[in-house]
N, C-alpha and C positions, 0 to 999 in steps of 0.2 A: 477161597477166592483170593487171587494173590494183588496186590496194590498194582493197579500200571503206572503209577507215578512215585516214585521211589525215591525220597530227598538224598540231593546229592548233597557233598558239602565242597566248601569252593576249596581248595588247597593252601595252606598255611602261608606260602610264597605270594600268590596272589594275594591276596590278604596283605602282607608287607610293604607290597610295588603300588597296590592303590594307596594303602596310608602315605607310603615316601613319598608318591606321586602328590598327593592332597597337598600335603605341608611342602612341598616344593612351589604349587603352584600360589600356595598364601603367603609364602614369604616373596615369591617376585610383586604379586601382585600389592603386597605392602610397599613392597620397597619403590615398585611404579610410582605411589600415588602419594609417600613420600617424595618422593624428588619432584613430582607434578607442584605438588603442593610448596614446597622451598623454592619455585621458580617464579610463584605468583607475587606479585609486589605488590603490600601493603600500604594502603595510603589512611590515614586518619581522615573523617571527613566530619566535618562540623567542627573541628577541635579547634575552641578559641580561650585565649587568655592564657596567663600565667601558669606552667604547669606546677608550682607549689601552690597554689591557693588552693582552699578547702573548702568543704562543701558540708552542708548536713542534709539527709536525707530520712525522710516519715518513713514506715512502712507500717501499716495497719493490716492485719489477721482477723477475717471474719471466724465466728464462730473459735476460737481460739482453748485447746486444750493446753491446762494445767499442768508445767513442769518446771518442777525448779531446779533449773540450770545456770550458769553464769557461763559468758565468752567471750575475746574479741575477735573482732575482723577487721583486717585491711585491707583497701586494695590501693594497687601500685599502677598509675597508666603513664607507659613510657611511650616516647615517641624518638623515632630518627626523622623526625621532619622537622629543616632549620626553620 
């Protein structure tokens, strides 16, 4: 009994034109949303006081597993708003 569905395979070329295709279309569509995004203007909203003055901040971890590490962190909040 012979198979009536016989697996074709798609040809090497097709195979190339969809992948160039793909990454064609991710790079535009990056690059869209990119420039969408660098067109939006940012406004700081609640931002009051002295931007040197400092702050100290709690952070408490329920249920907290055991690792002894050492770090630091900064963070930096700039603004162009005079």
């Amino acid at each position: 009994m012979e198979n009536e569905n016989p697996k074709v395979d798609i040809p090497k070329s097709v195979v190339v034109i969809l992948v160039v295709l793909a990454v064609v279309v991710s790079v535009l569509g990056t690059w869209t949303v990119m420039n969408q995004v660098s067109t939006v203007p940012v406004q700081a909203s609640g931002a009051q006081g002295n931007p040197t003055q400092t702050a100290r901040v709690a952070l408490t971890v329920k249920n907290p597993v055991t690792v002894q590490t050492t770090g630091r962190i900064a963070f930096t909040y700039e603004s162009e708003v005079s």
